[in-house]
Wavefront OBJ file of the C-alpha trace (Angstrom):
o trace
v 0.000 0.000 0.000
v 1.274 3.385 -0.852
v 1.695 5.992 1.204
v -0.485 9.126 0.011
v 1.817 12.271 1.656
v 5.181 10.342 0.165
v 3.462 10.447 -3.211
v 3.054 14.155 -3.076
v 7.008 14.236 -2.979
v 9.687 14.434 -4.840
v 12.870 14.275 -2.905
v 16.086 14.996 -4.252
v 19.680 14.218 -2.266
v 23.275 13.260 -3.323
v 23.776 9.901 -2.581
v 23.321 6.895 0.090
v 20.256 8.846 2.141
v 19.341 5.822 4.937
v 15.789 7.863 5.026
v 15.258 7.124 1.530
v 16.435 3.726 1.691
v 14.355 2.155 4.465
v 11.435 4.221 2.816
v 12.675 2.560 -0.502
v 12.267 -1.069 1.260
v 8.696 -0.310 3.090
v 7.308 1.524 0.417
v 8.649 0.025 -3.366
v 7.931 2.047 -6.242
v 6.507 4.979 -4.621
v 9.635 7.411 -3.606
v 10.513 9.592 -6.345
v 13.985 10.115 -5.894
v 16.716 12.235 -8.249
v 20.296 12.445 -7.945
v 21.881 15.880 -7.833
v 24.980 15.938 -9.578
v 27.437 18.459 -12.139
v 24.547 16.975 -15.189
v 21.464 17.639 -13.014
v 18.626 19.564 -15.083
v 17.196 22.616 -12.998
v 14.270 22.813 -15.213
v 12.943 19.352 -14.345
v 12.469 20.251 -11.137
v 8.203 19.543 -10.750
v 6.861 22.636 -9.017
v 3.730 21.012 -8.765
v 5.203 18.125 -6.065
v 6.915 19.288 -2.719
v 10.405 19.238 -3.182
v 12.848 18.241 -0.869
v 16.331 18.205 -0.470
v 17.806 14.849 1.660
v 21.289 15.386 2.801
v 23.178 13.438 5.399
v 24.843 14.928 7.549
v 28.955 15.040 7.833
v 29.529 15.014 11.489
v 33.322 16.408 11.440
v 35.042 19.872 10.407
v 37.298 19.365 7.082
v 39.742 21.232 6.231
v 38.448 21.995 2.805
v 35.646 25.117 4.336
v 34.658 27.191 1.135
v 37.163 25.239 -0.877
v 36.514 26.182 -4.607
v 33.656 24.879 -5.979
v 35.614 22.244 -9.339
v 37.099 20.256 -6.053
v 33.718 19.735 -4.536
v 32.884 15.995 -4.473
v 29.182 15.593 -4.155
v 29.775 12.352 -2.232
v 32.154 13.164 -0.113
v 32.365 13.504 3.664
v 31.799 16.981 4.360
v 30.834 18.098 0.945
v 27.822 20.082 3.015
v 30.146 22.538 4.590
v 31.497 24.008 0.947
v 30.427 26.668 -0.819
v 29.050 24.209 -3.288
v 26.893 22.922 -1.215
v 25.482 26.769 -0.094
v 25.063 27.928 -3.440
v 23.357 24.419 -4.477
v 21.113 25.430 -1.375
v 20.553 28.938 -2.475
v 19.152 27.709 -5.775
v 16.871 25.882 -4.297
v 16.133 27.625 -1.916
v 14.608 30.412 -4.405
v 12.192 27.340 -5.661
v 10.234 26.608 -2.759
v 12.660 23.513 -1.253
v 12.484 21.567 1.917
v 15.467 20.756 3.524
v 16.165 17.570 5.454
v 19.383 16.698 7.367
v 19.832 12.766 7.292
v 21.255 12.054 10.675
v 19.129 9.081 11.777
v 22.376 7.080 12.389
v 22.563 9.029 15.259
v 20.782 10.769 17.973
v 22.909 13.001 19.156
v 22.208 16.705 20.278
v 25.562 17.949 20.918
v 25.487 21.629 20.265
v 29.017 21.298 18.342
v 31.249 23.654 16.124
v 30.244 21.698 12.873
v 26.246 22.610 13.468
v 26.482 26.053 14.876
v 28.148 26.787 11.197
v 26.033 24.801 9.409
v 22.876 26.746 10.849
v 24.581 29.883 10.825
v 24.610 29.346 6.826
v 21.316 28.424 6.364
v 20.285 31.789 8.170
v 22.707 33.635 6.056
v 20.843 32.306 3.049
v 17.461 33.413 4.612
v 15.963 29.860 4.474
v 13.304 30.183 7.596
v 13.366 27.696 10.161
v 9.913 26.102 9.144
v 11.822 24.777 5.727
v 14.658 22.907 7.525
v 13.960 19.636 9.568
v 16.708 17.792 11.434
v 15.600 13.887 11.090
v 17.574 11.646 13.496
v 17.184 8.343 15.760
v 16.278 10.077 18.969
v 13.231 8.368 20.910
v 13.008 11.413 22.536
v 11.395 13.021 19.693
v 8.809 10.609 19.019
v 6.555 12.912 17.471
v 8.679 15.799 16.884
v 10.243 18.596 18.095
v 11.124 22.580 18.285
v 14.318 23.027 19.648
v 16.576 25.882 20.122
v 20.286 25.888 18.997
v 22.247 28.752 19.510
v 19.436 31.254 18.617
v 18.139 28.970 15.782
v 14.607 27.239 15.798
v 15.375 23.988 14.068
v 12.629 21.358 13.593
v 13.352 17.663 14.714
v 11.961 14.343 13.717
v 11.685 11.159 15.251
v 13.215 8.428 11.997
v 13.517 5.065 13.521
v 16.490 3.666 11.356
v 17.832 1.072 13.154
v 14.359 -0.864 13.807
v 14.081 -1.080 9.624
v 17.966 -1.861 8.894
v 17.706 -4.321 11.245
v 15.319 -6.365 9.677
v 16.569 -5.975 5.868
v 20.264 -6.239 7.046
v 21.065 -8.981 9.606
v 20.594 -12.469 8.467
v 19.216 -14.482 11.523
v 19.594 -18.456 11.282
v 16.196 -20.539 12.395
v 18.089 -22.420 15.056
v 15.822 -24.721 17.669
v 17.100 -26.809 20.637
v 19.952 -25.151 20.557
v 21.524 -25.692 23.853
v 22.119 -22.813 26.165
v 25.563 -23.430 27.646
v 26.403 -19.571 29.063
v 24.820 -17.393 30.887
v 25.117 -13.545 29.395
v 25.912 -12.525 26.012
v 27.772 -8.564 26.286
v 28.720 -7.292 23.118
v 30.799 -4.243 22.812
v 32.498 -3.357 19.501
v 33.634 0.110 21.270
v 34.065 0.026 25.470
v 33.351 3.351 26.813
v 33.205 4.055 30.662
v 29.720 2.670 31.627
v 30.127 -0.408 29.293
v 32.973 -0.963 31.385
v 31.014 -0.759 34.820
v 28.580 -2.504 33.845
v 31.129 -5.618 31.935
v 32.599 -4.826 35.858
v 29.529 -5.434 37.551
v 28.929 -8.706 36.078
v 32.587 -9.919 36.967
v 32.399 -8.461 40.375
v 28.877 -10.521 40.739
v 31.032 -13.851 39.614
v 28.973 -14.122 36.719
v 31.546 -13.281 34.453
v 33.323 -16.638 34.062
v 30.185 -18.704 32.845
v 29.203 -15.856 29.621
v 30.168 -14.405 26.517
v 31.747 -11.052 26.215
v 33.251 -8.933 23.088
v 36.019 -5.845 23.472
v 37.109 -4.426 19.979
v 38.380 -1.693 20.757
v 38.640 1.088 23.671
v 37.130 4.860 23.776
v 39.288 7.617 24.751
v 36.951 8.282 27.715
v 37.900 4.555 29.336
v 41.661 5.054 28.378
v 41.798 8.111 30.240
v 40.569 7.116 32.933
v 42.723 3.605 32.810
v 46.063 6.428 32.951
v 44.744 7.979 35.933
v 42.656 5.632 38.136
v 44.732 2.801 39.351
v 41.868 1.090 40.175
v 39.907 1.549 37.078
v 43.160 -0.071 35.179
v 43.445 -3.009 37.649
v 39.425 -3.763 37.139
v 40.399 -3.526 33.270
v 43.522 -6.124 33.509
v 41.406 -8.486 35.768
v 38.819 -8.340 32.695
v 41.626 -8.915 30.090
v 42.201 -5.419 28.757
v 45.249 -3.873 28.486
v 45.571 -0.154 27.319
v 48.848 -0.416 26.711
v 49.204 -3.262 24.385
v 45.681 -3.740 23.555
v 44.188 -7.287 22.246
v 40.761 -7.568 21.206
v 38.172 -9.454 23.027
v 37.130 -12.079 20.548
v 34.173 -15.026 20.416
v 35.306 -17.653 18.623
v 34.047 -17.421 14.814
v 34.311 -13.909 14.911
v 34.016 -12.034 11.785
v 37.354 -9.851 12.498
v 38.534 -7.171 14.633
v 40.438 -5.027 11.846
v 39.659 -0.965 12.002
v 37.274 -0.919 9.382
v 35.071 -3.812 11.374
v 35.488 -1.409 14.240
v 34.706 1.509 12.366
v 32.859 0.212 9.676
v 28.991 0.842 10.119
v 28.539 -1.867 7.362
v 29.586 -4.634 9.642
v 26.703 -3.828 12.189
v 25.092 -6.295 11.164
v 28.164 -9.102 10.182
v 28.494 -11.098 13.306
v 27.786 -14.982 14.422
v 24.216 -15.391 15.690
v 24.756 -18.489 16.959
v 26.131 -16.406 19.987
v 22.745 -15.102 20.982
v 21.135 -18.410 20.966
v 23.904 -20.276 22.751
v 23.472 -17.739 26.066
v 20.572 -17.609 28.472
v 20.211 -13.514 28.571
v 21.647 -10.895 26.020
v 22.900 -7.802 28.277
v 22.942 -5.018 25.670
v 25.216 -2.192 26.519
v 23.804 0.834 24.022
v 25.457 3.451 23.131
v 24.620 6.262 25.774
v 23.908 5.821 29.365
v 24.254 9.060 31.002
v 25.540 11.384 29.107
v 22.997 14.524 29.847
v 24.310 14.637 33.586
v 27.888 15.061 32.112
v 27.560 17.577 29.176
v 24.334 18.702 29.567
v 25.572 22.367 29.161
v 26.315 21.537 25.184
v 23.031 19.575 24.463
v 19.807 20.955 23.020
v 17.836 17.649 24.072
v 17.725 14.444 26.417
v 18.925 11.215 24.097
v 17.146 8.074 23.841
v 19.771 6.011 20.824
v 17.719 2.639 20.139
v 20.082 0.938 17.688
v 20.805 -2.696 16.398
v 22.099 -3.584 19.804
v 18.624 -3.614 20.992
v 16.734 -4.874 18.181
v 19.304 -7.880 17.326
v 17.980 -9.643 20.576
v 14.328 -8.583 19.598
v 14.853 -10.066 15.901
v 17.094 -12.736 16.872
v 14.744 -14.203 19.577
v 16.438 -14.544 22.697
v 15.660 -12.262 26.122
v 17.295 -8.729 26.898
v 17.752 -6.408 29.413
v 19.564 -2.850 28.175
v 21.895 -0.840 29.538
v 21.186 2.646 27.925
v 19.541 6.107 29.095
v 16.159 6.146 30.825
v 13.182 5.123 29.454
v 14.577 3.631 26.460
v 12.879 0.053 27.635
v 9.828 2.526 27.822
v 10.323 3.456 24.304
v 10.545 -0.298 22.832
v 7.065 -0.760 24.705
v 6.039 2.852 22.619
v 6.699 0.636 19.560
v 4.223 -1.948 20.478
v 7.116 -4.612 21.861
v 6.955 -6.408 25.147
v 9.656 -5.890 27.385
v 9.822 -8.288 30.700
v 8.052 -5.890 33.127
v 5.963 -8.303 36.002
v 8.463 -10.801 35.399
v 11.372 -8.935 36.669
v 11.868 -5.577 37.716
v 12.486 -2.687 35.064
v 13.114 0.047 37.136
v 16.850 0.108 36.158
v 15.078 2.176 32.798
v 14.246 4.892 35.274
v 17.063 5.054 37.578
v 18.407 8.562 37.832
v 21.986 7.553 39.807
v 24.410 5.813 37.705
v 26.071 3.528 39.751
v 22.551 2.341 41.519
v 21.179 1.699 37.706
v 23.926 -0.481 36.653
v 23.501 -2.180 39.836
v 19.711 -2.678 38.973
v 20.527 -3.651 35.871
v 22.536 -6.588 36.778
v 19.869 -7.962 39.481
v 17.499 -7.488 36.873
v 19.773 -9.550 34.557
v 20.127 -12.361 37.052
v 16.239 -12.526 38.223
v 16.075 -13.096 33.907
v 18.729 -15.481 34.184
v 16.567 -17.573 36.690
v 13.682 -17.584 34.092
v 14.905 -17.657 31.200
v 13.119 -20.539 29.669
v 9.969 -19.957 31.131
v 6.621 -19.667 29.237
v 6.086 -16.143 30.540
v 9.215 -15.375 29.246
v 9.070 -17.572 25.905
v 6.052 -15.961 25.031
v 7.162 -12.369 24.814
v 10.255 -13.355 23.216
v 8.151 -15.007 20.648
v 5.618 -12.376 20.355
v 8.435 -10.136 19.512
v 10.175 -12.098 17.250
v 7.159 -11.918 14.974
v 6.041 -8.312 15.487
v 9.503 -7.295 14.415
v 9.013 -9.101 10.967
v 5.538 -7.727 9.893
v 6.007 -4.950 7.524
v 2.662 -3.502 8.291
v 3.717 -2.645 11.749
v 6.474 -1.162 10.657
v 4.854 0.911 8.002
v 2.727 2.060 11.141
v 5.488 2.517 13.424
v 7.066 5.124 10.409
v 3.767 6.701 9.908
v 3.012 7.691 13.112
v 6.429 8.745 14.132
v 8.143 10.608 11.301
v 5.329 10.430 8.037
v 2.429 12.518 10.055
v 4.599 14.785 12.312
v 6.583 15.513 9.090
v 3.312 16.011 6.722
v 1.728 18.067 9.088
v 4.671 20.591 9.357
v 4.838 20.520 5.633
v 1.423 20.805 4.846
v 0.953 23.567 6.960
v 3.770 25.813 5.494
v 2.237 25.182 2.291
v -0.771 25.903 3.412
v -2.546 22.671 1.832
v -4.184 21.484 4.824
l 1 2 3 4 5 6 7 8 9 10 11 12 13 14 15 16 17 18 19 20 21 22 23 24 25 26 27 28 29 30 31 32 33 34 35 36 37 38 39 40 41 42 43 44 45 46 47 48 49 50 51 52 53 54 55 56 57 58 59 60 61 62 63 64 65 66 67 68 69 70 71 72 73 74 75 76 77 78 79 80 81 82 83 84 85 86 87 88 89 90 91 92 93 94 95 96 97 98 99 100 101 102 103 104 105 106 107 108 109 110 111 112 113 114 115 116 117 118 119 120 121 122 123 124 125 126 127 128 129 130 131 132 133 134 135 136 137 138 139 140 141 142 143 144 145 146 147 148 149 150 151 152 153 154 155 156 157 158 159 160 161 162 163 164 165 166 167 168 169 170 171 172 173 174 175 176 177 178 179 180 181 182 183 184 185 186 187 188 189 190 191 192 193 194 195 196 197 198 199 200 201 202 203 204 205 206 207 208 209 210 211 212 213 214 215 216 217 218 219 220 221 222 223 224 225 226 227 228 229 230 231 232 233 234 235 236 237 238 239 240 241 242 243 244 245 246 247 248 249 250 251 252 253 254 255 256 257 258 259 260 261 262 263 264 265 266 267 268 269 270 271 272 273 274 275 276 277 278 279 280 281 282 283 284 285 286 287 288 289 290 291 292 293 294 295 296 297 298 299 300 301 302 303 304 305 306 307 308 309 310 311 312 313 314 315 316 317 318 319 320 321 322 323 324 325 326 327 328 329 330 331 332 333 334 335 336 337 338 339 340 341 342 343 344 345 346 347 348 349 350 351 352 353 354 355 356 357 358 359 360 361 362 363 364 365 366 367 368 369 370 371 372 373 374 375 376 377 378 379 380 381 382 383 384 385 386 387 388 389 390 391 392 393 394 395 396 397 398 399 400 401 402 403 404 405 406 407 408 409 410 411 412 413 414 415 416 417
């Protein structure tokens, strides 16, 4: 079924837009989509449709600012910060375009450098607030958002990437009986500081010995603080991690632990599922935890960063508890998924003190450990498993969470309500 506000669209972009992709795979054959490039034709631009203009966004400085305009690369990493790009904008700009920044592999809302300029631009050019949207994979913004950066009113939207990609992009294995010889599953391709607690918590709780656990490579928060705090690098050699001659943290059948696996969003998704369905309870470790209380100052919203780490256990079929900041197991329920609430206590997803919310998090992951195998528990893992396939749902879950916050913003600055 087509969708009737995508077909009154026409949306333009430069290459690789994950919006336009996942809407590609939900919606086939009804996203009208153009390449810009040095060939593109101005004058078949349909002033009929509502244009729009998908970029994603670059999230570091280059060095090549205002670099002249025959070195521009349309597909290259920080192509949106030359003069190019501006006076590609500009143009149109002057025939009634949209303008949507692709960030929906991320959620962040650091007030950086990088968008400060970037905004300061679009002002320069006189393109009003109500024609740029900021599109990124923050739960906060379920239904949209008008935040303030910096004097600027930008216009955020709720795109839930990861719960598509995840679907079209991992390959899961229809495994049964498979016996459960370890307890935890903890993946981390990058350790930060509270994937480190909580990786601590588990060995301080002796559960350590009888699971599964991943290290590919260390942030520069956690080797900072391995320098200074003697006991944070003692905890970090009793777990096998050395900052000073580092080793990766392998499973065995591991698809590699090169830089570009590390760094590589591609491989995401290129790991052994066998793994998940060999432990008892996958501990995911997301990406944020509490980052608001410690740069708060430099953030124009809260963060809630539901990515493959959560939905692999959800897809895969096994159960989860999830490390992350609050209410993000209260967002999976806003999707329509069960989480293990009455069977064990979720209160850890609330839990304003750090160090008491990986604590609940790990008695929460034990009282799951217990019941594992249960029909309680079975039954939402299978419930799950199923919801996460049905296309329909997810149409649903776009619609209501990026397709009508977007289409009413748009339809009401072109006044076709």
């Amino acid at each position: 079924m087509k969708n009737d506000f995508l077909s009154k669209c026409n949306f333009y972009g430069f290459s690789g837009s994950n919006i336009l992709i996942d809407l590609n795979k939900l919606y086939p054959n009804t996203i009208q989509n153009y390449t810009i490039d040095d060939s593109f034709d101005f004058n078949t631009i349909d002033s009929s449709k509502i244009n729009i203009l998908v970029f994603t966004w670059s999230r570091w400085f280059m060095d090549y600012y205002d670099e002249p305009n025959e070195k521009s690369i349309y597909e290259k990493q920080g192509f949106i910060y030359t003069k190019k790009f501006f006076e590609l904008v500009k143009k149109l700009s002057n025939k009634k375009f949209l303008f949507v920044i692709d960030n929906v592999m991320e959620s962040s809302t650091f007030i950086t450098p990088e968008l400060v300029y970037f905004l300061g631009k679009f002002k320069q050019i006189g393109i009003t607030n109500d024609r740029l949207f900021l599109v990124y994979n923050n739960g906060i913004d379920l239904e949209g958002k008008l935040v303030d950066v910096n004097g600027y009113k930008l216009n955020t939207l709720h795109f839930p990437h990861f719960f598509i990609s995840t679907l079209f992009e991992l390959e899961i294995k229809n495994m049964v009986n498979v016996e459960k010889t370890k307890d935890f599953l903890i993946l981390n391709r990058r350790l930060g500081y509270h994937k480190f607690q909580l990786l601590n918590a588990i060995k301080n709780n002796g559960l350590l010995e009888n699971s599964l656990f991943t290290v590919l490579s260390i942030n520069p928060d956690l080797r900072d603080l391995i320098i200074s705090n003697k006991m944070v690098e003692n905890d970090c050699k009793e777990l096998g991690i050395n900052n000073d001659d580092f080793i990766p943290i392998t499973l065995p059948n591991d698809v590699g632990v090169f830089g570009d696996v590390i760094k590589g969003d591609k491989y995401l998704y290129n790991l052994n599922v066998e793994w998940f369905h060999k432990t008892k309870v996958n501990m995911v470790s997301e990406t944020f935890f509490d980052i608001k209380s410690e740069l708060g100052d430099i953030m124009f919203n809260d963060i809630i960063h539901i990515t493959e780490k959560t939905w692999k256990p959800i897809h895969i079929g096994v159960p989860f508890v999830i490390g992350a900041t609050n209410n993000h197991v209260e967002t999976i329920r806003n999707f329509g998924f069960k989480t293990f609430e009455g069977i064990i206590n979720e209160d850890y997803d609330t839990e304003t003190n750090p160090n008491k919310k990986i604590n609940k998090i790990v008695n929460s992951s034990i009282e799951l450990l217990k019941k594992y195998n249960t029909k309680e528990v079975l039954d939402i893992v299978e419930y799950n498993f199923n919801l996460f396939k049905d296309i329909e749902h997810k149409k649903q879950i776009v619609e209501k969470f990026f397709l009508k916050p977007f289409e009413k913003l748009v339809m009401k600055k072109f006044s076709l309500i």
